[in-house]
N, C-alpha and C positions, 0 to 999 in steps of 0.2 A: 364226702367233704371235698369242695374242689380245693387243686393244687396250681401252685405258679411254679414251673421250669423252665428251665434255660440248658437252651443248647449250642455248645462251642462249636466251632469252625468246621464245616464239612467237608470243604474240599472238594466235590465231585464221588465220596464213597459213600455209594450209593447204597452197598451190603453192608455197609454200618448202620447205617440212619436206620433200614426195613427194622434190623436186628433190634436197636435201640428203641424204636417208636413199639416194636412190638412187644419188651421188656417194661415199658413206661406203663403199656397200656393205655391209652389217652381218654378220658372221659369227655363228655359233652362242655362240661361244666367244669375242664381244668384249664386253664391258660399257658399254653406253650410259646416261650421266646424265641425266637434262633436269631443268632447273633451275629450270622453273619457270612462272607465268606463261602457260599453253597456251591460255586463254579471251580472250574481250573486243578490243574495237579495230579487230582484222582482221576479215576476211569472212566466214571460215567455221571458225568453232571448231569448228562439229559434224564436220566434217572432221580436223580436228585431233585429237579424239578418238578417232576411229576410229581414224586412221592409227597412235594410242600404243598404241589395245589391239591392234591387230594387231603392232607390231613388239615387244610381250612374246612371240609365238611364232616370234620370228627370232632374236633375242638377247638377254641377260640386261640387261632393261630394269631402272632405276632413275629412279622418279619421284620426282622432290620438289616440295615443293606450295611456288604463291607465293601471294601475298597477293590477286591475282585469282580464282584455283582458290578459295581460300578464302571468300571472298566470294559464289561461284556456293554454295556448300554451304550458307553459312549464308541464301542468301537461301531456303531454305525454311523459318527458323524464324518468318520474323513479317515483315509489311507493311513496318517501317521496314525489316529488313535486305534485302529484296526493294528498296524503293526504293532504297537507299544503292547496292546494285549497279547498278541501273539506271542511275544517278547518274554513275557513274563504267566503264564498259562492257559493263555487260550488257547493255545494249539490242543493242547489235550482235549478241552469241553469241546473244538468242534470235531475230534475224532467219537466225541461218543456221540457225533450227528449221524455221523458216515460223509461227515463233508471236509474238504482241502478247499481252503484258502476261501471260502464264502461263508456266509449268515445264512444264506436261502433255506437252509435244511431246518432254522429253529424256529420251532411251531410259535405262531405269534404271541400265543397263551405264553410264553417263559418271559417273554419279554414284558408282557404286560406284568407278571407276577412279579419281578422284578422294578416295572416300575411305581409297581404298590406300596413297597418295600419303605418300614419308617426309619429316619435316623437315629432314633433311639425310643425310648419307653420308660415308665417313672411308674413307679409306685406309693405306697406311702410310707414303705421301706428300704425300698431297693430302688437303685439306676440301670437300666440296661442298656448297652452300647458296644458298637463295635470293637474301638480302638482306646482310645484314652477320654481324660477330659482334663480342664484347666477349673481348678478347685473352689473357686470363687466367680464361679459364672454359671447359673441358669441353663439347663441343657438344651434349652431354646435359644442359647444365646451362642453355643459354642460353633466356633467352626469348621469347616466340612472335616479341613487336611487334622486337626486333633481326633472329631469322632471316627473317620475310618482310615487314616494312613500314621499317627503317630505310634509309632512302638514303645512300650513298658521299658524296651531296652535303652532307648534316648531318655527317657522322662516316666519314674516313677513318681504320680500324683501325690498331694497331700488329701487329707480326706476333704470331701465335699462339703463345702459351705452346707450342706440340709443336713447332713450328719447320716444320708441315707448310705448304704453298704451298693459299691457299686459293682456288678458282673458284666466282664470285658473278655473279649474273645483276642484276634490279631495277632497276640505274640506268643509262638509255641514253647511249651514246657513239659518240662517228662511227668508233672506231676502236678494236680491242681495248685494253683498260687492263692493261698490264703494269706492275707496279710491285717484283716479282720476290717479294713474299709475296702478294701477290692479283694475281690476274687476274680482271678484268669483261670475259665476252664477250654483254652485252646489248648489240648492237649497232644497236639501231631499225631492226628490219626492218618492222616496221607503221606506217612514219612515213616511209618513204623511204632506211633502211636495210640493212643487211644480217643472216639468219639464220644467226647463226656457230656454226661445233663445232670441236672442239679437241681433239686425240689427246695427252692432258698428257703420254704416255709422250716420243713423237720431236716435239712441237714443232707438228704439222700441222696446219694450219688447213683448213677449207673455209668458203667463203661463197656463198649467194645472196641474191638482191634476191626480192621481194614475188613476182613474176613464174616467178620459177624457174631465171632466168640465173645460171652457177656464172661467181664472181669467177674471175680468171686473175690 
């Protein structure tokens, strides 16, 4: 029976994801979300990347870009957006290049995988998105700075005009946020947290730490 999971904020840990994607076990025919946020913080983004484009030829991978990812793309249009990533976690993803202060080191595949990357995904239950959304608007309609920079902390939503259950990554919690129209499974695994995914169908969680230990 295929499954739909979503997976919170990665950060760059890399030994989360392997651990995680290998506890999920991913079938042909289950549809994986991630939600977002795969660059910056943690150790090895470059890793992180790899492991997204290799798990499109395991199972019906869906990427949504956050506001990190975002920020890696635009910092190749000009010096300030280059610094402003820097600023805020790029320096870390290009040490897992082995590069200071250049782009040249990132294989053009992360970039492209990056600019694949959708601003959200609908089902005919669930919303999936990075950051927030504005509750009487079409997720085709919403814009950029709600789906990947507004924080749960400024603006907790009312539920969605579809009446769909919507799972949102972007604002860290020590513990999944159910609130029964949204769930936040950014659960700060690049901070001493946990890398959490969620099977919205039967309820299932899996978690690991930075490390690769599956919660019990």
């Amino acid at each position: 029976m295929s499954r739909i999971i979503a997976i919170g904020d990665i950060h760059g840990c890399s030994v989360a994801l392997s651990a995680l994607i290998t506890a999920i076990n991913p079938k042909p025919d289950d549809t994986i979300i991630t939600l977002g946020d795969y660059v910056d913080r943690g150790l090895d983004s470059k890793g992180v990347l790899h492991q997204l484009i290799a798990l499109t030829n395991r199972c019906h991978l869906i990427p949504i870009l956050g506001n990190h990812d975002e920020m890696m793309l635009h910092a190749r249009d000009s010096d300030a957006d280059f610094q402003h990533w820097m600023n805020i976690g790029g320096d870390a993803t290009l040490d897992s290049y082995s590069s200071t202060g250049t782009l040249s080191h990132i294989p053009p595949e992360h970039f492209q995988f990056l600019e694949k990357c959708v601003p959200f995904y609908e089902t005919d239950t669930h919303l999936f998105l990075h950051a927030n959304y504005a509750p009487a608007l079409p997720l085709d309609q919403q814009d950029e700075h709600t789906l990947r920079w507004l924080s749960l902390r400024d603006c907790v939503p009312e539920p969605h005009f579809s009446e769909k259950i919507a799972v949102v990554g972007h604002t860290p919690q020590s513990e999944v946020l159910d609130l029964g129209h949204l769930i936040c499974i950014d659960t700060n695994c690049c901070d001493g947290g946990w890398l959490t995914a969620l099977d919205v169908e039967s309820g299932q969680v899996w978690q690991v730490d930075v490390a690769g230990n599956l919660r019990t």
